[in-house]
N, C-alpha and C positions, 0 to 999 in steps of 0.2 A: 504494500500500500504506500503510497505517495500524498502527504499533506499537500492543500492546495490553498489560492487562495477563491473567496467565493463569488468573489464581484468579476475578475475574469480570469480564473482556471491556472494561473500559474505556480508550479513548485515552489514551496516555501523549507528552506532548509536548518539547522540550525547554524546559527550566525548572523540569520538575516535580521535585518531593523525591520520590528512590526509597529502596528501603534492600538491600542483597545478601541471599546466601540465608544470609550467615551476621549477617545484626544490623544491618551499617556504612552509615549513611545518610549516602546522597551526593546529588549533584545530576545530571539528564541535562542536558550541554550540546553535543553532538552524536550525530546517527545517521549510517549507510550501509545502503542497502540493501538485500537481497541482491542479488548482482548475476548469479546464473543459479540455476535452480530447486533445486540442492539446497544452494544458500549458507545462514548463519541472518543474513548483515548480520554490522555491529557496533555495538552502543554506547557512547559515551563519555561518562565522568562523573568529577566532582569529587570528592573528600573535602574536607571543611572547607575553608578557604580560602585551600590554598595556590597554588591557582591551575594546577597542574598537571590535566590530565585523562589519565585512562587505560581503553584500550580493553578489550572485553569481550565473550562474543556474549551476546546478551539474553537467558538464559534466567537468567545471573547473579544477574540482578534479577527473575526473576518476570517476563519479558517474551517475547513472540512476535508478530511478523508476518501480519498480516491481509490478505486485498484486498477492497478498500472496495465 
């Protein structure tokens, strides 16, 4: 499976700069994913540089689960 994103369908990886549905640009630096058919996964991203990451299901960010 391939994260995407939902507005127009491109791979999203970790490393990339995302931003939430409300403004807050972070960074993705881990996925999971789903792990049985009606899971959404989760994924995990930065704020600024404090070096914490905090989990999320991806639609947070404009993102959804594809199979390749």
């Amino acid at each position: 499976m391939k994260l995407v994103r939902e507005k127009d369908g491109a791979e999203v990886k970790v490393g990339d700069e995302l931003a939430t549905f409300r403004g807050e640009a972070c960074k993705l630096v881990a996925v999971q994913e789903p792990h049985k058919p009606g899971s959404t996964g989760r994924i995990y991203v930065e704020f600024g540089t404090g070096g914490r990451s905090w989990g999320y299901f991806p639609s947070v960010c404009g993102l959804k689960w594809v199979k390749e």
